[in-house]
C-alpha positions as CSV (number, residue, x, y, z in Angstrom):
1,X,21.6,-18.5,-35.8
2,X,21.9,-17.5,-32.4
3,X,20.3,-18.0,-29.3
4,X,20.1,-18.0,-25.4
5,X,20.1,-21.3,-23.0
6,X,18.8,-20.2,-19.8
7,X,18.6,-23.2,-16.8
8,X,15.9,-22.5,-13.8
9,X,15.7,-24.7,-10.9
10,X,12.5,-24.5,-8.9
11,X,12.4,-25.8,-5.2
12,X,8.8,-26.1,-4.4
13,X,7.2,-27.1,-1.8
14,X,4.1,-29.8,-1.2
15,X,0.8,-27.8,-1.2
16,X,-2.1,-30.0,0.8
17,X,-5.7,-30.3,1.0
18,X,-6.7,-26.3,1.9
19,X,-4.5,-25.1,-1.2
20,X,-6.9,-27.5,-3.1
21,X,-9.9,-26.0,-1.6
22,X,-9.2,-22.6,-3.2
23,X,-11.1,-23.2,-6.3
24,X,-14.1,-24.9,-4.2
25,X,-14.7,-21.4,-2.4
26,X,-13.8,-23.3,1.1
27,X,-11.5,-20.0,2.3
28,X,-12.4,-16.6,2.4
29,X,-13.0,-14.3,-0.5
30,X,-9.9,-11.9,-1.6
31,X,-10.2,-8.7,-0.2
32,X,-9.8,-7.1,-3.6
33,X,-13.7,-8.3,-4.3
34,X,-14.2,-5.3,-1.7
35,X,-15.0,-2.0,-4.0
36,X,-14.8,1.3,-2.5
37,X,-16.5,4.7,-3.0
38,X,-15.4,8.0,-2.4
39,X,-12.3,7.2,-1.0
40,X,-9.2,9.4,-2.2
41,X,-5.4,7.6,-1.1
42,X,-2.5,9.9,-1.7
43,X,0.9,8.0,-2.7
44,X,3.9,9.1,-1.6
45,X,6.3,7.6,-4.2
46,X,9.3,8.2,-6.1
47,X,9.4,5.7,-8.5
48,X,7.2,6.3,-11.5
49,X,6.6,2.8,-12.3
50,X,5.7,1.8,-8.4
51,X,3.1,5.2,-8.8
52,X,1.6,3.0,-11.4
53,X,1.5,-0.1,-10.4
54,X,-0.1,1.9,-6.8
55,X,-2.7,3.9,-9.2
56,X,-4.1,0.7,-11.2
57,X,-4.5,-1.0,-8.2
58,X,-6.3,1.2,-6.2
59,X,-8.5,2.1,-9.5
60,X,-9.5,-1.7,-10.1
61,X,-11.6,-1.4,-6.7
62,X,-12.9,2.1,-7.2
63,X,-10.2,4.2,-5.3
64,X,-9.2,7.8,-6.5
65,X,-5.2,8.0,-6.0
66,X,-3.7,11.1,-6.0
67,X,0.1,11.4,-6.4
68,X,3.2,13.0,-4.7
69,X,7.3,12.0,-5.5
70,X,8.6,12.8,-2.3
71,X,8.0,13.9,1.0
72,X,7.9,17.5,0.4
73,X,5.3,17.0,-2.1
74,X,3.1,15.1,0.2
75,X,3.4,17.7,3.0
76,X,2.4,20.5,0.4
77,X,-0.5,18.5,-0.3
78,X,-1.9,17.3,3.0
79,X,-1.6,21.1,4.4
80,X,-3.3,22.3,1.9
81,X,-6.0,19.9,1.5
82,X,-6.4,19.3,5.5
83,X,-6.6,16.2,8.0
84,X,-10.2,14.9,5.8
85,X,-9.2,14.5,2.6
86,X,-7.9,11.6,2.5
87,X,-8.7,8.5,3.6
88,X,-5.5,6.4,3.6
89,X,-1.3,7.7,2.7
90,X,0.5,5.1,1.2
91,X,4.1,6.4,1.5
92,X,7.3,5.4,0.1
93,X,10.3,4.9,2.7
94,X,13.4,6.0,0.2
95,X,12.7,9.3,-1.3
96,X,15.1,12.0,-2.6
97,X,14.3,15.8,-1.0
98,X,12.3,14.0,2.3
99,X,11.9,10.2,3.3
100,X,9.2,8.6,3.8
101,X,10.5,8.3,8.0
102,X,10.5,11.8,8.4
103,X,7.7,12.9,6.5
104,X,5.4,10.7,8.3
105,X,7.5,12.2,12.0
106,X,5.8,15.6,10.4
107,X,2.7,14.7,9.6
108,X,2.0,13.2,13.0
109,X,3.1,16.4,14.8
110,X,0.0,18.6,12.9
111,X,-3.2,19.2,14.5
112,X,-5.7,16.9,13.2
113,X,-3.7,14.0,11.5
114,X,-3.0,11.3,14.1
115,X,-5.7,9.5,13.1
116,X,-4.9,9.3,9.1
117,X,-3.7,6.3,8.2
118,X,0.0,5.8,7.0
119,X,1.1,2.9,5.7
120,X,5.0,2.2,4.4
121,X,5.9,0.9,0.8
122,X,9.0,-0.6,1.0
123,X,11.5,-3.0,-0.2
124,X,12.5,-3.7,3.0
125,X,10.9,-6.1,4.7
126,X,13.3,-7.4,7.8
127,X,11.4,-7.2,11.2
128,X,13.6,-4.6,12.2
129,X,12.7,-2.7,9.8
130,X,8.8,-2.9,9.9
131,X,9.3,-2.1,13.4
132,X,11.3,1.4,12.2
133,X,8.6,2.4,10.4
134,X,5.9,1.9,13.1
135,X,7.9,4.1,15.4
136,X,8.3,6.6,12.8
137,X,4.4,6.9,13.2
138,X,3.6,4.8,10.3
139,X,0.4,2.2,11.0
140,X,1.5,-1.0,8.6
141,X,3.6,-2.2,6.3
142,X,3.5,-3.0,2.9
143,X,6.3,-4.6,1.0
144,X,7.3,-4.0,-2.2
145,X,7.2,-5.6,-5.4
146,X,3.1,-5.6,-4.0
147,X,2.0,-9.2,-2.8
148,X,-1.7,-7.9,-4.2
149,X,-3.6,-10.3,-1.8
150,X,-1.7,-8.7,0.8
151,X,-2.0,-5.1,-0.4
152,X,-5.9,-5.5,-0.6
153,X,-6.0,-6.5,2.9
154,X,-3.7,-3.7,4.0
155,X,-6.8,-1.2,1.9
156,X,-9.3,-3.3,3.5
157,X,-7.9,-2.6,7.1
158,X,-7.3,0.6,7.1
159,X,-10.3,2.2,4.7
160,X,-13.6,3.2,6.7
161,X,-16.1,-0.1,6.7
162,X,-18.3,3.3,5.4
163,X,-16.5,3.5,2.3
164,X,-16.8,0.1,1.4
165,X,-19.5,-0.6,-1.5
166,X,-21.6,-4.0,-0.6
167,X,-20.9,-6.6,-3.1
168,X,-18.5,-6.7,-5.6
């Protein structure tokens, strides 16, 4: 005999003739139709449902993740695995034991890792605070909860062209 009222007001705005065309195949296709091989992405994450949501979607387009909660663990893992064996870090920002900031500080200071790619999971999305990141050494920016349009394109940026399978 009891129940919840809950009200929602929605301010949307007017979509025009290119948001029609998505159906019609008139833009681009999402990166996610890209499918990868061989490509390992460690993620640096605290947060056992955001190592999750990270594994499924790198698995839906063929990517082996490998996981780490903090900073420390990621540093354990890239020295002893070297400056190859991974094709892209994906690393949280707010970590207990070591941040993301000064992990990635460390990592560019080894021999061999400058050119890894590092790119920050975050909830924080201001410009000042993309801008942090990149000094930090970090490459991009992703922003959590995952826009996963924009989180393909991140993959599809960073990720060899070589590791990229042709066709869906």
């Amino acid at each position: 005999g009891c129940g919840t009222t809950f009200r929602v007001r929605l301010w949307l705005g007017i979509g025009d003739a290119t948001d029609l065309a998505v159906g019609a195949g008139e833009r681009e296709a999402p990166a996610a139709a890209v499918r990868y091989h061989d490509t390992q992405v460690l993620v640096v994450e605290d947060h056992p449902m955001n190592r999750e949501i990270a594994a499924e979607l790198l698995a839906s387009v063929g990517i082996t993740a490998h996981m780490a909660g903090n900073g420390r663990e990621a540093l354990d893992i890239l020295s002893g695995r070297g400056p190859n064996a991974f094709d892209l870090v994906l690393m949280d920002i707010q970590m207990p034991i070591m941040d993301g900031l000064s992990t990635t500080r460390e990592i560019r200071l080894w021999p061999g890792f400058g050119d890894l790619p590092i790119v920050a999971m975050t909830a924080h999305a201001m410009e000042h605070e993309k801008q942090t990141t990149l000094a930090a050494g970090m490459d991009d920016h992703l922003v959590k909860p995952f826009d996963t349009e924009r989180f393909y394109r991140v993959l599809a940026k960073w990720i060899p062209a070589t590791k990229k399978l042709d066709g869906p």
